[in-house]
Biopython code that builds the backbone (N, CA, C, O; Angstrom):
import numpy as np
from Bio.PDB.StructureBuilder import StructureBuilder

atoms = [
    (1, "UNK", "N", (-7.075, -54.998, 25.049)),
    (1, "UNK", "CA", (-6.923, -53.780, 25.824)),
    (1, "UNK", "C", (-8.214, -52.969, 25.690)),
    (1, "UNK", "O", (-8.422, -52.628, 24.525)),
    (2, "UNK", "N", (-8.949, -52.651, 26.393)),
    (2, "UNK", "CA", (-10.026, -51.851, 27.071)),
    (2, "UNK", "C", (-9.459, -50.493, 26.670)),
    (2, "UNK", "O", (-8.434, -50.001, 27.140)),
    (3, "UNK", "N", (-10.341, -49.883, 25.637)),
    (3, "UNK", "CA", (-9.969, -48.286, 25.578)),
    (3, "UNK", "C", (-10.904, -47.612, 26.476)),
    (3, "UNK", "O", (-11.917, -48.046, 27.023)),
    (4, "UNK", "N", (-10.357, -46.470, 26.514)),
    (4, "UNK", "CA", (-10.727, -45.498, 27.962)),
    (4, "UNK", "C", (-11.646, -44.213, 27.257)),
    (4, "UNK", "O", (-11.634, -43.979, 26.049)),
    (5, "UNK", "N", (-12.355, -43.518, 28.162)),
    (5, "UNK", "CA", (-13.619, -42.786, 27.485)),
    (5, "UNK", "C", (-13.261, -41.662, 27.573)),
    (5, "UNK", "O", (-13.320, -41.287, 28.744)),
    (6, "UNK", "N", (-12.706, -40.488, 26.512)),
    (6, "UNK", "CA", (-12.122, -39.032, 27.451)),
    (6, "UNK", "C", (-13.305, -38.341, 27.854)),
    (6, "UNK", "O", (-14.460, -38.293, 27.431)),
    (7, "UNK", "N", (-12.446, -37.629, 29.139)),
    (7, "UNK", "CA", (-13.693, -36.683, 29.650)),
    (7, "UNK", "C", (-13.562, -34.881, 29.122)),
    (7, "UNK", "O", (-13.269, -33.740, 29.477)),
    (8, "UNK", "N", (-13.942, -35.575, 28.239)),
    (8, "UNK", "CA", (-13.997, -33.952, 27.362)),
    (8, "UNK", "C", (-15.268, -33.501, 27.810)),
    (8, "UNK", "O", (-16.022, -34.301, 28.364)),
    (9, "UNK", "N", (-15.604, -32.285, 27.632)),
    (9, "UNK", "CA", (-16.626, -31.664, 28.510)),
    (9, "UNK", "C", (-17.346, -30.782, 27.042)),
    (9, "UNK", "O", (-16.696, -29.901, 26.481)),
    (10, "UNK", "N", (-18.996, -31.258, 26.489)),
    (10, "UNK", "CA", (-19.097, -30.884, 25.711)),
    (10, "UNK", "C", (-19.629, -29.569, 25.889)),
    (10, "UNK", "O", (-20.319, -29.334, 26.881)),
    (11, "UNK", "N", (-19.306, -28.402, 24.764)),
    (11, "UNK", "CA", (-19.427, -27.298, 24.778)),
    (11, "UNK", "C", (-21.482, -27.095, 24.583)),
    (11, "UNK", "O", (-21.967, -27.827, 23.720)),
    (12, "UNK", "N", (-22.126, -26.494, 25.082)),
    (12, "UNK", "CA", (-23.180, -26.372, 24.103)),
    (12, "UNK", "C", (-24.140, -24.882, 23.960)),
    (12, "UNK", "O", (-25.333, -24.900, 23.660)),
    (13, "UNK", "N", (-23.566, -23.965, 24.163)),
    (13, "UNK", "CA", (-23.685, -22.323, 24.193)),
    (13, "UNK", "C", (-22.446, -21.529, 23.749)),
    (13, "UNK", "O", (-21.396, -22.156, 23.889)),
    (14, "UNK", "N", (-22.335, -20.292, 23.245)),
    (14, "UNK", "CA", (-21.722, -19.321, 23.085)),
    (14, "UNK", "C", (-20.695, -18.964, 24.611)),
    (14, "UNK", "O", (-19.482, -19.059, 24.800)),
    (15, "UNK", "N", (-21.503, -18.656, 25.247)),
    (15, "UNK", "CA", (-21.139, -18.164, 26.865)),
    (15, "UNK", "C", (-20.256, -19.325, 27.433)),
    (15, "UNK", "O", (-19.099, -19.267, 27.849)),
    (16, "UNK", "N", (-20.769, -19.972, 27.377)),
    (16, "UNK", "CA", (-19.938, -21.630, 28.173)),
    (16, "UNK", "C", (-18.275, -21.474, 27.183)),
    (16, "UNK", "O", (-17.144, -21.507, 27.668)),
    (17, "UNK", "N", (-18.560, -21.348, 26.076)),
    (17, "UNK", "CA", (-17.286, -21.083, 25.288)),
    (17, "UNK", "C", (-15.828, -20.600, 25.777)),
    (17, "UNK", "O", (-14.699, -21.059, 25.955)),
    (18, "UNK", "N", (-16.844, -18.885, 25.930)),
    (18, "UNK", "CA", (-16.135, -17.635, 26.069)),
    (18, "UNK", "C", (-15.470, -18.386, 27.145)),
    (18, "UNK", "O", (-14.271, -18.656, 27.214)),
    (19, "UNK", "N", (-16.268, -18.644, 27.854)),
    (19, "UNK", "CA", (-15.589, -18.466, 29.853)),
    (19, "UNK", "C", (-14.472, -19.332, 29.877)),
    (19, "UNK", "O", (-13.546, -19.143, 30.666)),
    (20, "UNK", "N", (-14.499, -20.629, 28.756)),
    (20, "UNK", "CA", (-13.583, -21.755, 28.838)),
    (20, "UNK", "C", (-12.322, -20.838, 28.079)),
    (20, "UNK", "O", (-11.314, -20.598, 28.744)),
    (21, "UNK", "N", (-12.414, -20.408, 26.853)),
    (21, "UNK", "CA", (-11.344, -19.426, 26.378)),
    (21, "UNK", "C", (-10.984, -18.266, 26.988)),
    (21, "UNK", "O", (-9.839, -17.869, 26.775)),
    (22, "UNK", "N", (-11.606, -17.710, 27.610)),
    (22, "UNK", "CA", (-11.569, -16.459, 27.882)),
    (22, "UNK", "C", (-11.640, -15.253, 27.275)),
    (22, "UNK", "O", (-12.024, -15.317, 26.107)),
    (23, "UNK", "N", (-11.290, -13.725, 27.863)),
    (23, "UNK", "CA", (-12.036, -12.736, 26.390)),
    (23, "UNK", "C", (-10.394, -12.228, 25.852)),
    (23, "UNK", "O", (-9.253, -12.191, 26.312)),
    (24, "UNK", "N", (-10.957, -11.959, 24.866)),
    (24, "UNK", "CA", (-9.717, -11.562, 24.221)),
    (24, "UNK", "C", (-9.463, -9.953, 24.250)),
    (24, "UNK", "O", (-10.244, -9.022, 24.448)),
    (25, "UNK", "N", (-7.888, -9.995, 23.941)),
    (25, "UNK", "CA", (-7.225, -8.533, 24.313)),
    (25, "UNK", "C", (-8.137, -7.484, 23.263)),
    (25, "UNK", "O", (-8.630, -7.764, 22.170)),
    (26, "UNK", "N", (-8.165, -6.294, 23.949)),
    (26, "UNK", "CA", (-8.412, -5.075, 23.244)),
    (26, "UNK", "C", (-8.425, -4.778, 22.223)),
    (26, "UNK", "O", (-9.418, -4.329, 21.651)),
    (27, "UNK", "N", (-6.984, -5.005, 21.565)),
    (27, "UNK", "CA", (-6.471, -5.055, 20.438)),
    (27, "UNK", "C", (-6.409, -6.228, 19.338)),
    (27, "UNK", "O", (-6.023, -6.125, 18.173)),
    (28, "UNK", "N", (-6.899, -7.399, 20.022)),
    (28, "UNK", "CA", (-7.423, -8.265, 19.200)),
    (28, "UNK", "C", (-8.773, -8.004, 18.772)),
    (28, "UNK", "O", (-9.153, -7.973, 17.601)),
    (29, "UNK", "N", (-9.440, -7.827, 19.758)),
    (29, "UNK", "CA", (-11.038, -7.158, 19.472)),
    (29, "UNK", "C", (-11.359, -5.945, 18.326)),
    (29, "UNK", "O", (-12.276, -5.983, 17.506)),
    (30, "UNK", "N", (-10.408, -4.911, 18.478)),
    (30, "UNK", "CA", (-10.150, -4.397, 17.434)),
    (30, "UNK", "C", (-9.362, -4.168, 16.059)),
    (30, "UNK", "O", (-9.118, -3.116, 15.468)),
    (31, "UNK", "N", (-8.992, -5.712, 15.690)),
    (31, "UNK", "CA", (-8.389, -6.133, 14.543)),
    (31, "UNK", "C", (-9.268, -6.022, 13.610)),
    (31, "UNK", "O", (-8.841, -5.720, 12.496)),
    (32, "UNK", "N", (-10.602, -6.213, 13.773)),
    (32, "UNK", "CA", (-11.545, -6.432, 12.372)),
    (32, "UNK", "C", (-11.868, -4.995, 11.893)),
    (32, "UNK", "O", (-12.314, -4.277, 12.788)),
    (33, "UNK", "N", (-11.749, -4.463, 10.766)),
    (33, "UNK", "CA", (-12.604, -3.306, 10.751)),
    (33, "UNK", "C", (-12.944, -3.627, 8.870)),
    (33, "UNK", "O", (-12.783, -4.634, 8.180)),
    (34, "UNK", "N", (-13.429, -2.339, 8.580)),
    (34, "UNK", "CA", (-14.750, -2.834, 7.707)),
    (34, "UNK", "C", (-14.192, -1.943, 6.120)),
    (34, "UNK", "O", (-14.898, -1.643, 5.158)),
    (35, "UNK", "N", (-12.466, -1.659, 6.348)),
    (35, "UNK", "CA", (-12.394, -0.571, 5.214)),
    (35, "UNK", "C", (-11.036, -0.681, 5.543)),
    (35, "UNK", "O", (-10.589, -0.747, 6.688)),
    (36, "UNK", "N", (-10.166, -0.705, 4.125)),
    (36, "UNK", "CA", (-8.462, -0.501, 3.887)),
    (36, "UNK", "C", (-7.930, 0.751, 4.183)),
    (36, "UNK", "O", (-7.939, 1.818, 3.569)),
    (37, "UNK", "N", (-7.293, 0.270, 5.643)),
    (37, "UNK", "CA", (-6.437, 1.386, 6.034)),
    (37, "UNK", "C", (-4.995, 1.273, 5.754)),
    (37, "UNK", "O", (-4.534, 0.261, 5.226)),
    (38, "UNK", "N", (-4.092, 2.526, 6.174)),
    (38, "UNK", "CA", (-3.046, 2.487, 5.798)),
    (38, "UNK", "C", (-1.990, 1.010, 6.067)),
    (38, "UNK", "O", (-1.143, 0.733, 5.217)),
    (39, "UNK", "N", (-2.126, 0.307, 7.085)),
    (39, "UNK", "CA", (-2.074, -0.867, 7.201)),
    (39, "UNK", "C", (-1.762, -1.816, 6.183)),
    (39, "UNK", "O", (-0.765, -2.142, 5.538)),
    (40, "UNK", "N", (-3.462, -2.285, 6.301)),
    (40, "UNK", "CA", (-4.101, -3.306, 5.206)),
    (40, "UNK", "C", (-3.434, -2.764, 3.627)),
    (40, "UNK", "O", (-2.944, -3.574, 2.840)),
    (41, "UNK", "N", (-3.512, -1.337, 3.350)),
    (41, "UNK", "CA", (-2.997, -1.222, 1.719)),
    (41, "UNK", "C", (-1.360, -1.563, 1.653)),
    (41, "UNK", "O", (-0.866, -1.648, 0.528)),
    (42, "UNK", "N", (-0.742, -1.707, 2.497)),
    (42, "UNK", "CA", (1.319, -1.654, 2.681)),
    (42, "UNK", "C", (1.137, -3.628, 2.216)),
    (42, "UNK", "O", (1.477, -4.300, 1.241)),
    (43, "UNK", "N", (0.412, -3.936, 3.562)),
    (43, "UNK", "CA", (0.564, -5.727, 3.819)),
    (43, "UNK", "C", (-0.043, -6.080, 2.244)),
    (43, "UNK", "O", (0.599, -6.909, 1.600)),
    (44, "UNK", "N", (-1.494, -5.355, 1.489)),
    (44, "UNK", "CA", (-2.087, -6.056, 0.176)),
    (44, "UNK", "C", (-0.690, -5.581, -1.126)),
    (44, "UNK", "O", (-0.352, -6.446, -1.934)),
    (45, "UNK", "N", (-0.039, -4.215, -1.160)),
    (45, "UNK", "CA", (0.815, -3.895, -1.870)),
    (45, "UNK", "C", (2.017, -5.234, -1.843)),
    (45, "UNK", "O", (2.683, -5.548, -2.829)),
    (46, "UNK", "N", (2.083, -5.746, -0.821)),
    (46, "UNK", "CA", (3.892, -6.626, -0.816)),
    (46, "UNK", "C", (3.062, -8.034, -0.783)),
    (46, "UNK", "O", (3.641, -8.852, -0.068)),
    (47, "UNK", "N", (2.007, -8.469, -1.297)),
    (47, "UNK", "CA", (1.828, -10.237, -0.857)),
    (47, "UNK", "C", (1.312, -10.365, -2.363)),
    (47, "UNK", "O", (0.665, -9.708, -3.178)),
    (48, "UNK", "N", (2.010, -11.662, -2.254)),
    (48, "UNK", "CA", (2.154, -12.186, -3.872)),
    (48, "UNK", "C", (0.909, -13.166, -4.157)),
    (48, "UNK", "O", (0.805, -13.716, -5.253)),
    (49, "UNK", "N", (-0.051, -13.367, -3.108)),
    (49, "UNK", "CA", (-0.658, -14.179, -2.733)),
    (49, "UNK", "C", (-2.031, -13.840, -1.954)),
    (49, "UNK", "O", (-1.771, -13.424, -0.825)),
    (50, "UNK", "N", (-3.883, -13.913, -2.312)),
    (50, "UNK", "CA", (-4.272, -14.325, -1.744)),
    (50, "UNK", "C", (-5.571, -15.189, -1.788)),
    (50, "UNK", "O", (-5.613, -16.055, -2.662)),
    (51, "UNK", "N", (-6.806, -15.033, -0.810)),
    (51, "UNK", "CA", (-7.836, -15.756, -0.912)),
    (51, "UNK", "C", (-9.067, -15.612, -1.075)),
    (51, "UNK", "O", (-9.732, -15.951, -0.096)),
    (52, "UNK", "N", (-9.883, -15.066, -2.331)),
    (52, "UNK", "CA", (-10.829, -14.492, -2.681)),
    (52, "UNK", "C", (-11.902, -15.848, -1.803)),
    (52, "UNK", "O", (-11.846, -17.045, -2.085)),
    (53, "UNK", "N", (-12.769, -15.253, -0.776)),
    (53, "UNK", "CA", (-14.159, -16.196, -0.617)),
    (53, "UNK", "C", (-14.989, -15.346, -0.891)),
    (53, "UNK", "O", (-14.943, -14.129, -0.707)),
    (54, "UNK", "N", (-15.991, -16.155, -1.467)),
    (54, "UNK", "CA", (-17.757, -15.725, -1.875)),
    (54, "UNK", "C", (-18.368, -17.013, -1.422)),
    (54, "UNK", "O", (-17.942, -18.080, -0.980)),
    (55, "UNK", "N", (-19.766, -16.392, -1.762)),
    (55, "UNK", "CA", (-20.716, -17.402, -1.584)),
    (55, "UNK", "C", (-21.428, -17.065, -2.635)),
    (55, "UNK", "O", (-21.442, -15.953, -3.162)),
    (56, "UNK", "N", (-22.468, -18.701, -3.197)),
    (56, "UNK", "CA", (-23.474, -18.283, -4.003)),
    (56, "UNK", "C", (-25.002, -17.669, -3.270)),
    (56, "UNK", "O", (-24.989, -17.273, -2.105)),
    (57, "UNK", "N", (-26.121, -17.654, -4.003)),
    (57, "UNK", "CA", (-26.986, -16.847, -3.451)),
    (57, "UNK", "C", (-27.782, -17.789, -2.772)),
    (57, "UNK", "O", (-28.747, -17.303, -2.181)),
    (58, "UNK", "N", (-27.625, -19.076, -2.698)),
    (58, "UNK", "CA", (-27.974, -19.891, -1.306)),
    (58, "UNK", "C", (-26.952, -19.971, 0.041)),
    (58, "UNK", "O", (-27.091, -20.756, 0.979)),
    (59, "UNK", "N", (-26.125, -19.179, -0.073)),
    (59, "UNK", "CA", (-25.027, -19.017, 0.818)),
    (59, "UNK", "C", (-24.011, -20.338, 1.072)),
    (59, "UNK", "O", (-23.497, -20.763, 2.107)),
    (60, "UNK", "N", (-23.932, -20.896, -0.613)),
    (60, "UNK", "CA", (-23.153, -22.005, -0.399)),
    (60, "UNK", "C", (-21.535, -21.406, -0.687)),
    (60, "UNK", "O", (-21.342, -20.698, -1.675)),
    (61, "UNK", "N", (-20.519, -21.715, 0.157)),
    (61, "UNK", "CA", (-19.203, -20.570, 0.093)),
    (61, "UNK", "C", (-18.135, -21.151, -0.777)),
    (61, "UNK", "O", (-17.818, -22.317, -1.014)),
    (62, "UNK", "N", (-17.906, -20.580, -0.980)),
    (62, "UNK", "CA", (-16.322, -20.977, -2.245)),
    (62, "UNK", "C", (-14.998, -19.897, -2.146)),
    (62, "UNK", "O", (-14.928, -18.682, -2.332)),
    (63, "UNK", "N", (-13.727, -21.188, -1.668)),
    (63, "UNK", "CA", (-12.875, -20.147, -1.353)),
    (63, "UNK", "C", (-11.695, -20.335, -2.568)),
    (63, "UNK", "O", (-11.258, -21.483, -2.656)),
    (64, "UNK", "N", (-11.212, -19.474, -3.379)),
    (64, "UNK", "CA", (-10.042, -19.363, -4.592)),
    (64, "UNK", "C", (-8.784, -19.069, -4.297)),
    (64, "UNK", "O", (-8.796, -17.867, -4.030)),
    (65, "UNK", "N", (-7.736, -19.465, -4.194)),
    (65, "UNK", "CA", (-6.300, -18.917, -4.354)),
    (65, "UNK", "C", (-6.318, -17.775, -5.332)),
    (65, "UNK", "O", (-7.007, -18.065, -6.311)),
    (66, "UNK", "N", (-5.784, -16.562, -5.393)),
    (66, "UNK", "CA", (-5.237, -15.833, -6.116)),
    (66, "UNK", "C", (-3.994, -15.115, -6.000)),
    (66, "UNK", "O", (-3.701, -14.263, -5.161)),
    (67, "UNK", "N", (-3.238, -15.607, -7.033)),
    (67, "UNK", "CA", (-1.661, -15.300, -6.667)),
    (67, "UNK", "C", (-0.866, -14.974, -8.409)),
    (67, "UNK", "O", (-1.136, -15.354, -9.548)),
    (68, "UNK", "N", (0.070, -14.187, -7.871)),
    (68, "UNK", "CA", (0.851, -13.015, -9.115)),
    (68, "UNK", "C", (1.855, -12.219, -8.474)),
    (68, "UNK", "O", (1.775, -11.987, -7.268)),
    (69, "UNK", "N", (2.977, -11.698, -9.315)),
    (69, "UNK", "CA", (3.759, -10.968, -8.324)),
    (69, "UNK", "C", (3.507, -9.631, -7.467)),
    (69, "UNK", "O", (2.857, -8.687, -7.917)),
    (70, "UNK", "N", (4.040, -9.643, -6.289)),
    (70, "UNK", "CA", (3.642, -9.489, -5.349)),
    (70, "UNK", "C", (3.204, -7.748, -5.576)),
    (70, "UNK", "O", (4.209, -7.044, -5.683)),
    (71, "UNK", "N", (2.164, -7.153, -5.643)),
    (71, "UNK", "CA", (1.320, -5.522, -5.901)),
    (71, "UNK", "C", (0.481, -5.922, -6.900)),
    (71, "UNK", "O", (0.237, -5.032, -7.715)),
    (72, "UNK", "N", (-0.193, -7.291, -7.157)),
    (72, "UNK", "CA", (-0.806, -7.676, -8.363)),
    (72, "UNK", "C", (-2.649, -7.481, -7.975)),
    (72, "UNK", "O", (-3.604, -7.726, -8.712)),
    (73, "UNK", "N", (-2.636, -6.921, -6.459)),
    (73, "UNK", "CA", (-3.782, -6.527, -5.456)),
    (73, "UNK", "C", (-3.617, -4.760, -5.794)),
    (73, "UNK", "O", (-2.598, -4.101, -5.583)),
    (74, "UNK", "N", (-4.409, -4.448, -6.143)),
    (74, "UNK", "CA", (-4.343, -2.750, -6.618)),
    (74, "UNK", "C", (-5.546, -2.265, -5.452)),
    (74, "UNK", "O", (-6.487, -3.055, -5.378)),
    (75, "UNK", "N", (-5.623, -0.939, -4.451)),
    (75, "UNK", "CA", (-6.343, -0.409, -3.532)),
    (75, "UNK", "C", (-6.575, 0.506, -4.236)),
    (75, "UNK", "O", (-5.686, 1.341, -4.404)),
    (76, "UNK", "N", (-7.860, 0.659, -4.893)),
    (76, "UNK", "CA", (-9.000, 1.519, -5.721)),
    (76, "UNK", "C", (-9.407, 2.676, -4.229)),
    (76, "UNK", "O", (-8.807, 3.748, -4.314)),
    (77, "UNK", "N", (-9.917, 2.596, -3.525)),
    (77, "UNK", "CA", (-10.335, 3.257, -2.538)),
    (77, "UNK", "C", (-10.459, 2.271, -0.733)),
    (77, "UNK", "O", (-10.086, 1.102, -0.829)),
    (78, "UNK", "N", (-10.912, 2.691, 0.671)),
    (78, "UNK", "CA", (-10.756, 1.975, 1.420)),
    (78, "UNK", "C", (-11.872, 1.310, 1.071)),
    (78, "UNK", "O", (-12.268, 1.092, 2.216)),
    (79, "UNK", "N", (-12.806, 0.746, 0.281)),
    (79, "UNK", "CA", (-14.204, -0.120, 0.638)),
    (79, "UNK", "C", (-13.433, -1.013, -0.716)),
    (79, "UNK", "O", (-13.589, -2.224, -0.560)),
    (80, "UNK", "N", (-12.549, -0.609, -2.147)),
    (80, "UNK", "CA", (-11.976, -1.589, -2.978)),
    (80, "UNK", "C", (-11.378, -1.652, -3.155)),
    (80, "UNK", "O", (-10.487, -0.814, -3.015)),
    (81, "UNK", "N", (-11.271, -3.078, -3.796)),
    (81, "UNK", "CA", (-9.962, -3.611, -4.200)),
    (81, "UNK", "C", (-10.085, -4.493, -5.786)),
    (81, "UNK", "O", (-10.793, -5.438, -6.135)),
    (82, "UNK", "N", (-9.568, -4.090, -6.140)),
    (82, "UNK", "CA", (-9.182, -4.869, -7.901)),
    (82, "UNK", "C", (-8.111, -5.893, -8.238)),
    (82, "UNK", "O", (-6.929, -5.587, -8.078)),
    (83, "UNK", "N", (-8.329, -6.651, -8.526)),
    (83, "UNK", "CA", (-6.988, -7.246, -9.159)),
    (83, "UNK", "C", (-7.498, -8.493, -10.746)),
    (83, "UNK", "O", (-8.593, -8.972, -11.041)),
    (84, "UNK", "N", (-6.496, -8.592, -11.236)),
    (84, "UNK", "CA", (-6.804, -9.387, -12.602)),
    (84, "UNK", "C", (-7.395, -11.114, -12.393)),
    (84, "UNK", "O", (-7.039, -12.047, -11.674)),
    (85, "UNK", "N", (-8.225, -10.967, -13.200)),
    (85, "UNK", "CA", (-9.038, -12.393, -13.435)),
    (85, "UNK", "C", (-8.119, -13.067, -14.434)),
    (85, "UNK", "O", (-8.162, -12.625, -15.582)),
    (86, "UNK", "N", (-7.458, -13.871, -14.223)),
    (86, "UNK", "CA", (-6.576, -14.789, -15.365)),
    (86, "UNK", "C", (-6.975, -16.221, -15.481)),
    (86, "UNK", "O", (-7.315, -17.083, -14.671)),
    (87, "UNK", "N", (-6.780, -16.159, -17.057)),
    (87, "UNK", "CA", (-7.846, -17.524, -17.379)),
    (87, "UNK", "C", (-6.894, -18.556, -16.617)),
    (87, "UNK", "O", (-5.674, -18.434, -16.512)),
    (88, "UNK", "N", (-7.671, -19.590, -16.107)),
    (88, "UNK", "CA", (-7.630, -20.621, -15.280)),
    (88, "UNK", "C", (-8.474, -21.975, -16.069)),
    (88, "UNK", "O", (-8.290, -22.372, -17.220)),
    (89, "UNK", "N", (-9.379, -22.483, -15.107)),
    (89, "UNK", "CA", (-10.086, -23.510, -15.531)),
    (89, "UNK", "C", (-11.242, -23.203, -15.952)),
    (89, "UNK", "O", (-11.984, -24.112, -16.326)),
    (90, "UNK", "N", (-11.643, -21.943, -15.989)),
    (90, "UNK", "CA", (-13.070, -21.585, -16.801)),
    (90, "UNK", "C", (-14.301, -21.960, -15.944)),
    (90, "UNK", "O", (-15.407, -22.072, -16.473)),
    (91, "UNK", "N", (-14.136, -22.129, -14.794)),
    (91, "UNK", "CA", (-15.135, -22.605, -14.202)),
    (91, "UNK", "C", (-15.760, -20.952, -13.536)),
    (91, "UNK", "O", (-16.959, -20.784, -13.315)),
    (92, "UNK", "N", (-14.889, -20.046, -13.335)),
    (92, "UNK", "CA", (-15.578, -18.750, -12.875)),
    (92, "UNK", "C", (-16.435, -19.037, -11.780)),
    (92, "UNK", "O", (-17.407, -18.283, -11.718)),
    (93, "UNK", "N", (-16.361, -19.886, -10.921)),
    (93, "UNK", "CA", (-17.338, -20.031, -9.681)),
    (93, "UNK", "C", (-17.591, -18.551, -8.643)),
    (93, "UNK", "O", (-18.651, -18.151, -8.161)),
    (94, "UNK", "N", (-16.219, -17.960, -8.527)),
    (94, "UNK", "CA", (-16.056, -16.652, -7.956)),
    (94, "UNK", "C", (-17.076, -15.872, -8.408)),
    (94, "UNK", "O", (-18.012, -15.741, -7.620)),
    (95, "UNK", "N", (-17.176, -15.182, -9.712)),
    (95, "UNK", "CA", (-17.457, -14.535, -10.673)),
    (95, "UNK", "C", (-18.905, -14.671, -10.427)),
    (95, "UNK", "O", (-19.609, -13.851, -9.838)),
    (96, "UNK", "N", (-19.231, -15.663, -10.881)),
    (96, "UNK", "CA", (-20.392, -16.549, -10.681)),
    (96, "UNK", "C", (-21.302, -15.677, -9.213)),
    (96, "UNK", "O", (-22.253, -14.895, -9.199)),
    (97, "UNK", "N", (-20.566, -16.202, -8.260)),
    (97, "UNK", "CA", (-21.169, -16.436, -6.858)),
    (97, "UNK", "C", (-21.199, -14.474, -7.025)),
    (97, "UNK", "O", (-22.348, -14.050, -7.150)),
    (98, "UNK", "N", (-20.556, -13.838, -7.027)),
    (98, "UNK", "CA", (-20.486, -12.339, -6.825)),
    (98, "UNK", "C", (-21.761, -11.538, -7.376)),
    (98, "UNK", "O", (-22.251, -10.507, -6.916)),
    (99, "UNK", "N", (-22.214, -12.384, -8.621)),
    (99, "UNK", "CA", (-22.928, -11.965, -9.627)),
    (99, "UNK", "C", (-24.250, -12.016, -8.547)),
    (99, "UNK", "O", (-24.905, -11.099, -8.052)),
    (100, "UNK", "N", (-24.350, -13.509, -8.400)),
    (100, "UNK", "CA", (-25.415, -13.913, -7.561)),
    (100, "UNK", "C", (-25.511, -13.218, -6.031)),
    (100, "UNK", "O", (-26.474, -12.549, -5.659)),
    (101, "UNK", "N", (-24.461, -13.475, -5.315)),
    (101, "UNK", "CA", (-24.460, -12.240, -4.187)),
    (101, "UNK", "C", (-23.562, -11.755, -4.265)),
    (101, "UNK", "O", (-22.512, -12.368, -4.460)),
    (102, "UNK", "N", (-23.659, -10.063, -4.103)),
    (102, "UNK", "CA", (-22.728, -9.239, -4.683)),
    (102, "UNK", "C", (-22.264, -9.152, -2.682)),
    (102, "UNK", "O", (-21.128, -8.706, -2.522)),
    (103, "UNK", "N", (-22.925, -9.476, -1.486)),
    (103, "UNK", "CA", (-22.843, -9.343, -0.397)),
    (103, "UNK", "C", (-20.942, -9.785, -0.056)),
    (103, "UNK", "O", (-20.493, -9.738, 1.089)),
]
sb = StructureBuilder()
sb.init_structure("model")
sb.init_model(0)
sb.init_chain("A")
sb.init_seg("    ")
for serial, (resi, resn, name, xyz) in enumerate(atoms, 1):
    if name == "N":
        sb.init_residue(resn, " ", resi, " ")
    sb.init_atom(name, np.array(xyz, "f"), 0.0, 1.0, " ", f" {name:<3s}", serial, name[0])
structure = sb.get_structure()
């Protein structure tokens, strides 16, 4: 049996992207923002669970599970956030990478 060639249409710009997805709602556009609002501190207070990423200072990225019962994420102010380092495997890669870029 003869396999068949798909005609996928390769992407190769930003723009060519968009137009194939299209733009997104308003309010998706304004999901990102840059500081813990009343929001973000309710959803970090009730999740038992999350995902610290860094990078080191060659911008190589490393992503960690961090999980405890659920308010184990403490909101210091809207730019921080704290929560406990518990010994694990000692490898501190997080720690590590933060040191190196604090970005």
């Amino acid at each position: 049996m003869e396999k068949q060639a798909l005609n996928i249409p390769l992407i190769t710009d930003a723009n060519e992207l968009q137009s194939m997805v299209g733009e997104p709602h308003e309010h998706v556009r304004n999901k990102a923002i840059s500081y813990v609002d009343s929001h973000v501190q309710n959803f970090v207070s009730m999740s038992p669970l999350f995902f610290l990423s860094t990078s080191d200072q060659d911008g190589k990225s490393d992503v960690s599970p961090r999980g405890d019962e659920a308010g184990f994420v403490k909101v210091l102010d809207q730019f921080r956030l704290v929560y406990p380092e518990r010994p694990g495997n000692r490898r501190i890669d997080s720690l590590m990478n933060i040191l190196s870029n604090p970005g």
